[in-house]
C-alpha positions in Angstrom: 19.7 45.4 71.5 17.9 44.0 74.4 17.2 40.2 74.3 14.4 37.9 75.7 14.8 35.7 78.1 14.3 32.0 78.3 14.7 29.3 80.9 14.8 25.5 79.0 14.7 22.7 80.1 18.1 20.3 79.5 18.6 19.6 75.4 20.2 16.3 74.4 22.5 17.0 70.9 24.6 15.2 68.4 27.4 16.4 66.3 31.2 17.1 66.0 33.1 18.7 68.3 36.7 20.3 67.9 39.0 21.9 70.3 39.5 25.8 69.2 40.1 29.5 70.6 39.9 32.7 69.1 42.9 32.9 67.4 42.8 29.5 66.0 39.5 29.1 64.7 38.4 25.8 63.2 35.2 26.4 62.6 34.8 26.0 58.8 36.6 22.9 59.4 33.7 21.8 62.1 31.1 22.5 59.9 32.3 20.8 57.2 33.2 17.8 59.0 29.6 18.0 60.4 27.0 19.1 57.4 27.2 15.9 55.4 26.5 13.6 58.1 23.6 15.5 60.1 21.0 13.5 57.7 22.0 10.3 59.1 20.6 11.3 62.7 17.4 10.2 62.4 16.0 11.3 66.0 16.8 15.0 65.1 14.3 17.3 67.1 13.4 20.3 64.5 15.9 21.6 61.5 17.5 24.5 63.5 21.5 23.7 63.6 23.7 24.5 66.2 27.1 26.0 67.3 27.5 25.2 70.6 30.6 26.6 72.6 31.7 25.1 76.2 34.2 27.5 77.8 36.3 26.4 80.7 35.5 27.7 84.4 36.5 31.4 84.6 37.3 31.8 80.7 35.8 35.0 80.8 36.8 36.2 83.9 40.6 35.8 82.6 40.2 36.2 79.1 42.5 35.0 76.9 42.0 34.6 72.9 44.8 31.4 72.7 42.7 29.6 75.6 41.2 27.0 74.3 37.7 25.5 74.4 35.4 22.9 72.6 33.3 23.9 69.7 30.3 21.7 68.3 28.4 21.6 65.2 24.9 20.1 66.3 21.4 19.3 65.9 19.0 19.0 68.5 18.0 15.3 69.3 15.5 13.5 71.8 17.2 10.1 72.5 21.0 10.3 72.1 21.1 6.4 72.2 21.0 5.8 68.8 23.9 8.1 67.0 26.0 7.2 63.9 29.4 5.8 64.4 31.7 9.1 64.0 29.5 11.8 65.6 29.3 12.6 69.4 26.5 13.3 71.8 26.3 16.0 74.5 24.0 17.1 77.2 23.0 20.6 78.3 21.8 21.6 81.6 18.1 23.3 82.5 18.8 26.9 83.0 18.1 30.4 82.5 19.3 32.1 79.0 19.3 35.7 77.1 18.5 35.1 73.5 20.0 37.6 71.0 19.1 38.1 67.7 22.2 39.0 65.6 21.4 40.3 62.3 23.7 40.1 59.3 26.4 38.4 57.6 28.0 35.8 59.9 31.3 37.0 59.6 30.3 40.5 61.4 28.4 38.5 64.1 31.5 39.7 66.8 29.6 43.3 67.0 26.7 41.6 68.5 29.1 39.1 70.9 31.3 42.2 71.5 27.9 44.3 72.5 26.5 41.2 74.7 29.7 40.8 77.2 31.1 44.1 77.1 27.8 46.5 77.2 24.5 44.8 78.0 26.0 42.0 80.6 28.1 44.2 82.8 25.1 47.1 83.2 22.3 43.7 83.6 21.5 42.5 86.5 23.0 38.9 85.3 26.1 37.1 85.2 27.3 34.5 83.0 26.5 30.8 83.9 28.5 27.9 83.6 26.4 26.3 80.7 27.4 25.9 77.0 26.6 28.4 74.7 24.6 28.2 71.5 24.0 30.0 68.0 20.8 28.7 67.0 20.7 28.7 63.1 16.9 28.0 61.3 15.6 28.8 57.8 16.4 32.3 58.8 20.5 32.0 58.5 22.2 32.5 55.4 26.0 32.7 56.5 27.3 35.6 55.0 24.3 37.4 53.4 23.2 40.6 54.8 19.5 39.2 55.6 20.9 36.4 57.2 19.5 36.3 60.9 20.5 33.7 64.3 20.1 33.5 67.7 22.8 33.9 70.0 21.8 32.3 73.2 24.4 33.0 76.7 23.4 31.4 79.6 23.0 33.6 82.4 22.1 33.2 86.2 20.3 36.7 88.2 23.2 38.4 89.9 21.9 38.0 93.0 20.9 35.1 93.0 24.7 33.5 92.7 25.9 35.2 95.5 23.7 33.6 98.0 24.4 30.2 96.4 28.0 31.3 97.7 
């Protein structure tokens, strides 16, 4: 599973957002929090949906499943100025990112995360940025059924690269 690679420039978002970790995943809870309002946002750029994940400095590098960090439930928008009372906006950064396609039922996507930081990162020339994390969801995603397909975008920086920034 090799993925593409895409630099973007920064993305504006609105949603919900939760505090979480591994071990105490509120997900469904997000999600159904954020579902019935996402029609009120009329600036929404596209239909994709988005799980966004923002991980503390060095959660990887220390890994540790109670840790905990924010989790959002999004859409894409192009002026955050004008959001419903009740949802939040966010701001990502312009950066480099490996795009994975994870195909399946949702609740097996770990094999593809498990693959991504414990196979293809360490033997890449890449290392993980400090920029949120997406799952890009489009007409393609169908939570649990076996067709269902989404994009897991990590945000990643060339190897070499962040050591002269050092």
């Amino acid at each position: 599973m090799e993925p593409k690679f895409r630099s973007i420039q920064e993305k504006k978002f609105a949603g919900k957002r939760l505090t979480v970790s591994f071990i105490q995943n509120r997900t469904p809870e997000l999600w159904r929090a954020f579902m019935p309002r996402r029609r009120e946002i009329a600036d929404a750029v596209g239909s994709e949906l988005y799980s966004i994940e923002i991980y503390p400095t060095g959660f990887f590098d220390r890994f540790d499943p109670s840790a905990d960090y924010e989790k959002w439930a999004a859409v894409e928008v192009n002026d955050p100025s004008n959001i419903p009372d009740g949802l939040e906006t966010m701001t990502s950064p312009a950066g480099l990112y490996a795009v994975f396609i994870h195909r399946g039922p949702a609740s097996e996507a770990e094999r593809t995360y498990r693959h991504i930081f414990e196979t293809w990162l360490p033997a890449s020339g890449f290392i993980l940025d400090d920029r949120p994390h997406f799952a890009v969801m489009d007409d393609k995603y169908s939570n649990d059924s076996p067709e269902s397909e989404e994009e897991i975008w990590v945000p990643v920086a060339e190897r070499n690269e962040s050591l002269t920034q050092t």
